[in-house]
C-alpha positions as CSV (number, residue, x, y, z in Angstrom):
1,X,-80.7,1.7,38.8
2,X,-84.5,1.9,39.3
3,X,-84.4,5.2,37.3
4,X,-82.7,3.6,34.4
5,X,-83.0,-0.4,34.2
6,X,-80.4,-0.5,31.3
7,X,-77.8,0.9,32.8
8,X,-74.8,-1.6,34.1
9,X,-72.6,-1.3,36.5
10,X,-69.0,-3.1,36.7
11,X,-69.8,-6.2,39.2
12,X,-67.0,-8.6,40.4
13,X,-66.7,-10.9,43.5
14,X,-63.5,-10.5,45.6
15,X,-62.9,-12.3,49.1
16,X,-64.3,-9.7,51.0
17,X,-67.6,-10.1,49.0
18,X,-69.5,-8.4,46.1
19,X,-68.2,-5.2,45.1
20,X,-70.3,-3.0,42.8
21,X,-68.1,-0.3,41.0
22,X,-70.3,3.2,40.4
23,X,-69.6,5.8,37.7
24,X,-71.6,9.3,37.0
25,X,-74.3,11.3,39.1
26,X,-76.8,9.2,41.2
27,X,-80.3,10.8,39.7
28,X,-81.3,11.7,43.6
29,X,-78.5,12.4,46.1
30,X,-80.7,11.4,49.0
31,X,-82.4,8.3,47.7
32,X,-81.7,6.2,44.6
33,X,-81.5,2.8,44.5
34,X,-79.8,0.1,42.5
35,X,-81.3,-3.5,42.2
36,X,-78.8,-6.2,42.2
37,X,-80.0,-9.2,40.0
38,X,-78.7,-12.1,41.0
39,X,-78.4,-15.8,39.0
40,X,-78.4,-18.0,41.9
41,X,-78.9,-17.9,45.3
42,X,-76.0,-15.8,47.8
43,X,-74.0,-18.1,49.8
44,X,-74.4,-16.0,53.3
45,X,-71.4,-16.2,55.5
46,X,-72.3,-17.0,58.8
47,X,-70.7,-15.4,61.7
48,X,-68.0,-17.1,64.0
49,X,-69.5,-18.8,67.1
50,X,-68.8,-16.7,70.1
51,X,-67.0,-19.4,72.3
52,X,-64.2,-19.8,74.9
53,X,-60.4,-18.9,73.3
54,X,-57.4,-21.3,74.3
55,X,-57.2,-19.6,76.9
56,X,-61.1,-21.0,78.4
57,X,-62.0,-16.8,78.7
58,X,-65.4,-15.8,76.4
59,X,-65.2,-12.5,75.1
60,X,-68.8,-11.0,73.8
61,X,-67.2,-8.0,71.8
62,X,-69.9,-4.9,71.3
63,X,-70.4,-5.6,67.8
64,X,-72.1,-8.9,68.4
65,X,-74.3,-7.6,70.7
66,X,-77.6,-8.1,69.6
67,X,-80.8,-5.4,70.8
68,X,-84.5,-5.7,71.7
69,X,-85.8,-2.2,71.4
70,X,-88.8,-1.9,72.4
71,X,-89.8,1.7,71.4
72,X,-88.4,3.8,68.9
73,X,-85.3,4.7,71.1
74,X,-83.3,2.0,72.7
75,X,-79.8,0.8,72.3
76,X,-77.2,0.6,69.4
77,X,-73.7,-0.5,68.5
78,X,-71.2,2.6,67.4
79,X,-68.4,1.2,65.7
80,X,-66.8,4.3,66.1
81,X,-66.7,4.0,69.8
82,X,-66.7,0.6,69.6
83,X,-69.3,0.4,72.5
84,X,-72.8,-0.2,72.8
85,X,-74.1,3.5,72.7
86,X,-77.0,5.6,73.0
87,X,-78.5,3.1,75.5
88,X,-81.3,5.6,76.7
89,X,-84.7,3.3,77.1
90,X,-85.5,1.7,80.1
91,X,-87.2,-0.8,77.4
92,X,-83.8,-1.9,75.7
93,X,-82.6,-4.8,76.4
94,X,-79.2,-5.9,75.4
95,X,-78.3,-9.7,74.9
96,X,-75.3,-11.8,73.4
97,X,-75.8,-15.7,72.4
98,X,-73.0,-17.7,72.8
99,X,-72.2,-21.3,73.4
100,X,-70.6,-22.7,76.5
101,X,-68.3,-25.9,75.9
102,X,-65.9,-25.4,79.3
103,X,-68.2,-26.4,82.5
104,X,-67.8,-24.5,85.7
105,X,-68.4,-20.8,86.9
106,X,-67.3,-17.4,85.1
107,X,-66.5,-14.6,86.2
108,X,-67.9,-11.8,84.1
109,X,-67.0,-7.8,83.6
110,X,-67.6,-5.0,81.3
111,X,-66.8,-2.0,81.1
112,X,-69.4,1.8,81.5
113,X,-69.8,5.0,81.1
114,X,-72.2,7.6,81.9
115,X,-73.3,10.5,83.4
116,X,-75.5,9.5,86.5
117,X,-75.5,6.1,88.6
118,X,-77.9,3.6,86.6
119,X,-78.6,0.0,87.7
120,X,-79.3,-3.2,85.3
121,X,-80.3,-7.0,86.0
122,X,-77.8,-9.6,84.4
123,X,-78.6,-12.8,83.6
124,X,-78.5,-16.3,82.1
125,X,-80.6,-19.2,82.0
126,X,-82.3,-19.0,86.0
127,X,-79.1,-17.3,87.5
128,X,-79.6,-13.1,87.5
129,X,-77.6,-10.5,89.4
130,X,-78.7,-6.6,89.9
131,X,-75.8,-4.6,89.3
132,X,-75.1,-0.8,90.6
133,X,-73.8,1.3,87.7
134,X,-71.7,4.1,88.7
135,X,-71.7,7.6,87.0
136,X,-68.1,8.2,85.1
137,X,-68.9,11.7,84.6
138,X,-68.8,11.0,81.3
139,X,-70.2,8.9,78.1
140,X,-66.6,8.4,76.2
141,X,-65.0,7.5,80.0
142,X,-65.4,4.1,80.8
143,X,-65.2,2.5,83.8
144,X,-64.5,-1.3,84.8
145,X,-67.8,-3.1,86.2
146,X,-67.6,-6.6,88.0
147,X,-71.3,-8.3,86.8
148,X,-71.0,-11.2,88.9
149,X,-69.8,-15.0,88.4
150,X,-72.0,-17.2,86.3
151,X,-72.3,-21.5,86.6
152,X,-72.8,-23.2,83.3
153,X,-73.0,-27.1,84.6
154,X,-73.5,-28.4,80.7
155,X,-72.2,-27.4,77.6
156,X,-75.1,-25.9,75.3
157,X,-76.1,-22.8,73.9
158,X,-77.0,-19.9,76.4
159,X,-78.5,-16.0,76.1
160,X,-76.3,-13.4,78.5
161,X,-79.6,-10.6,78.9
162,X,-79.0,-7.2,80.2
163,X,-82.3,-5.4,81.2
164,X,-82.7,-2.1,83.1
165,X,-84.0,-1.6,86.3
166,X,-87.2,0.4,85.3
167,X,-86.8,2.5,88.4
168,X,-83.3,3.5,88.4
169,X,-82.2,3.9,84.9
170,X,-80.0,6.1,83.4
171,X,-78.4,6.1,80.2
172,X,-75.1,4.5,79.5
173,X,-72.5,3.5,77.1
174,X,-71.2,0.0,77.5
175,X,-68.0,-2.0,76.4
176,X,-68.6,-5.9,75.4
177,X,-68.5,-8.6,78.2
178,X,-65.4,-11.0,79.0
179,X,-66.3,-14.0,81.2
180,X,-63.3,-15.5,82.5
181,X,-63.2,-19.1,83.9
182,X,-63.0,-18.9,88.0
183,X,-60.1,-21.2,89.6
């Protein structure tokens, strides 16, 4: 504790991670702060790569969607909802990187909600679609939304962008992605 650098706290490390055990009053209940000292460096776990299942479909769930807010508003996963919420800037963009080892096209689909008709552009590598968002009357009803089929003719590492149109946005809340081989 930055208040009090003597006092210790029970540490241990379980498979989930590092689990710090508190006891008694934190001197601020808004702000205090406890340094954790470590001896060596922390062996980061790095996320799973978001590939095709056995099944050759890609899901990009919510929670590895990644944001480029470019103001102080913008776009943000709610775990709660489990949905990319409180997209309301015209200046968010909202991307997933994944890697492609299944060549051929994809069909992909999400799924919205919100209150007015909103339009975004889609798109990987040189290939983009403009997509029609249609109101569900409301942000906790979502809707199915076709995004268009996708060709990925190597395997490789690719960026799925989501940018609103500047002129017809509206805010939305949006499910993750599933991109589905076409037969």
């Amino acid at each position: 504790m930055l208040s009090n650098a003597k006092q210790k706290f029970k540490v241990q490390t379980t498979d989930a991670g590092i689990v710090v055990t508190l006891k008694g009053n934190a001197p601020d209940s808004i702000a205090s702060v406890i340094v954790l000292n470590l001896n060596d460096m922390p062996h980061a776990v790095m996320p799973t790569e978001l590939t095709e299942n056995n099944a050759g479909i890609l899901e990009l769930t919510a929670e590895r969607a990644q944001f480029k807010n470019l103001d102080a508003q913008g776009a943000e996963y709610q775990s709660d909802k489990n949905c990319i919420a409180m997209w309301t800037s015209e200046k968010a963009m909202v991307y997933w990187t994944f890697t492609v080892k299944t060549l051929g096209k994809f069909k992909a689909t999400t799924e919205v909600a919100g209150l007015k008709p909103s339009m975004f552009n889609v798109s990987v590598d040189n290939q983009k679609n403009s997509i029609d968002i249609p109101a569900s009357g409301n942000y906790g009803k979502f809707v199915p939304l076709e995004l268009g089929t996708f060709s990925f003719d190597k395997a490789g590492v690719y960026t799925l962008m989501f940018t609103p149109d500047l002129d017809k946005w509206a805010p939305i809340n949006m499910r993750g992605v599933v991109l589905s081989p076409v037969k």
